[in-house]
KOLKEBA-117440 format. One record per residue (C-alpha): residue number from 0; chain; x, y, z. Coordinates in steps of 0.1 Angstrom, whole numbers, plus 5000, padded with zeros to 4 digits. Layout:
     k   c     c1     c2     c3
   NUM   A      X      Y      Z
...
***
This chain:
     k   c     c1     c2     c3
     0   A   0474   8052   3162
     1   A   0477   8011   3158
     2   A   0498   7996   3133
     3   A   0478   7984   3103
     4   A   0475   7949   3096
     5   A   0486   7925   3069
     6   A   0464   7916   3043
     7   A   0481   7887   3034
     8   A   0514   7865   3039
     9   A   0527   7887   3011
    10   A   0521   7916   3022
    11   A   0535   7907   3058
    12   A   0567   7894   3032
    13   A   0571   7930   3015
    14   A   0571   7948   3046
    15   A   0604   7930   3055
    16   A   0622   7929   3027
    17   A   0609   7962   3011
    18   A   0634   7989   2998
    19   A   0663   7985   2979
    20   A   0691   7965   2998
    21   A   0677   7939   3020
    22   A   0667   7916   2992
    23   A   0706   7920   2981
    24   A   0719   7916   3012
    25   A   0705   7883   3023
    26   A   0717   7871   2986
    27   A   0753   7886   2993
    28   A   0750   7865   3026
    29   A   0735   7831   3014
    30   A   0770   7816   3014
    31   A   0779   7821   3046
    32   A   0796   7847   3074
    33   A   0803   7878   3059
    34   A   0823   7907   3073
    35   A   0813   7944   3067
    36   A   0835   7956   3046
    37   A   0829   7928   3021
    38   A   0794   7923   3024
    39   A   0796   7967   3016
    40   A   0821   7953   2987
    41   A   0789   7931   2979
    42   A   0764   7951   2979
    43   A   0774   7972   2952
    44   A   0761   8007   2956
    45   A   0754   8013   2993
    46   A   0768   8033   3014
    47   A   0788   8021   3049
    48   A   0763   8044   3066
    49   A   0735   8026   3046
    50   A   0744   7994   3052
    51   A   0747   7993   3090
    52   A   0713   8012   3091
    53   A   0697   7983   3066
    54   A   0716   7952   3091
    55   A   0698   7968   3122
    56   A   0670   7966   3108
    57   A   0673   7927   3093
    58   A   0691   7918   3127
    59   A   0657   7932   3147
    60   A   0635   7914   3119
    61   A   0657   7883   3130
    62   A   0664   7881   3095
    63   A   0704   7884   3102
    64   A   0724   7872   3131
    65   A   0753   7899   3145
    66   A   0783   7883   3159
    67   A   0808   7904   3175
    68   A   0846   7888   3179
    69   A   0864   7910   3206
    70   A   0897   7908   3189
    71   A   0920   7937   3183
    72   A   0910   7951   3160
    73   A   0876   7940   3167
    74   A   0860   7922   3139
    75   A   0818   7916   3131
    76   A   0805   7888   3106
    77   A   0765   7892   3096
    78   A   0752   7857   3089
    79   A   0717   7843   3079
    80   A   0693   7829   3103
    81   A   0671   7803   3102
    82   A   0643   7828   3086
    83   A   0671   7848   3067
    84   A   0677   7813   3050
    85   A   0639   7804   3046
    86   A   0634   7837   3029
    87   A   0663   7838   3008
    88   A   0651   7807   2993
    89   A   0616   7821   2988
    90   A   0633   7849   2967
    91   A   0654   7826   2942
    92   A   0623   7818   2922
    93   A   0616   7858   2919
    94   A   0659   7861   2910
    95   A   0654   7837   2885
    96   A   0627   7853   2867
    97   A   0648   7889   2869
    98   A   0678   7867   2850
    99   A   0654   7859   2825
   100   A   0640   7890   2821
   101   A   0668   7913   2826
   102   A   0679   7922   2793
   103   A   0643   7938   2787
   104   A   0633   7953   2816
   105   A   0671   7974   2811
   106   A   0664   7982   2780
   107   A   0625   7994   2786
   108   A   0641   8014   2811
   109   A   0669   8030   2802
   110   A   0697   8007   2817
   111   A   0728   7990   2808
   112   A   0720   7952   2821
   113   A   0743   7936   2845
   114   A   0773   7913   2829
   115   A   0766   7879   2827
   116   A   0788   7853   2854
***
């Protein structure tokens, strides 16, 4: 069977980002390196299991760059790429709106909202 194609740039967009912790984890990278344990620390929620399944996926998407420092003990940072970046900055319009909206869309569904920064 062949892979179905987009119908549109947005589609295309969803497909990459789609499920719950890739949009989150480009935003817990957008200032830079990250190791794993605090990008897990970050990503509130996911498991360590999770989380390296989610990165493989965003580094083969070329979303996120892997860099491996043979150290002892070894160490790994997950930073944005070029499109990581690009995309990131497509989503703060759609962040914004959730911050505005937040409050109501918790309370029509049940949820305590997030604590204001």
């Amino acid at each position: 069977m062949l892979p179905r194609s987009y119908s549109c740039g947005l589609d295309a967009a969803i497909d990459v980002i789609g499920g719950r912790w890739k949009a989150l984890i480009l935003w817990a990278l957008h200032d830079g390196p990250v190791r794993t344990g605090e990008l897990r620390r970050k990503v509130s929620g996911i498991s360590e299991k999770m989380l390296i399944q989610v990165l493989r996926e965003m580094e083969a998407d070329e979303l996120v760059h892997r860099e491996v420092f043979h150290e002892v003990p070894p160490r790994v940072e997950y930073s944005l790429t070029k499109q990581g970046v690009r995309l990131n900055e497509a989503l703060g319009p759609l962040g914004d709106w959730g911050e505005e909206n937040m409050e109501g869309i918790a309370r029509r569904r049940g949820r305590e909202p997030a604590p204001r920064h």
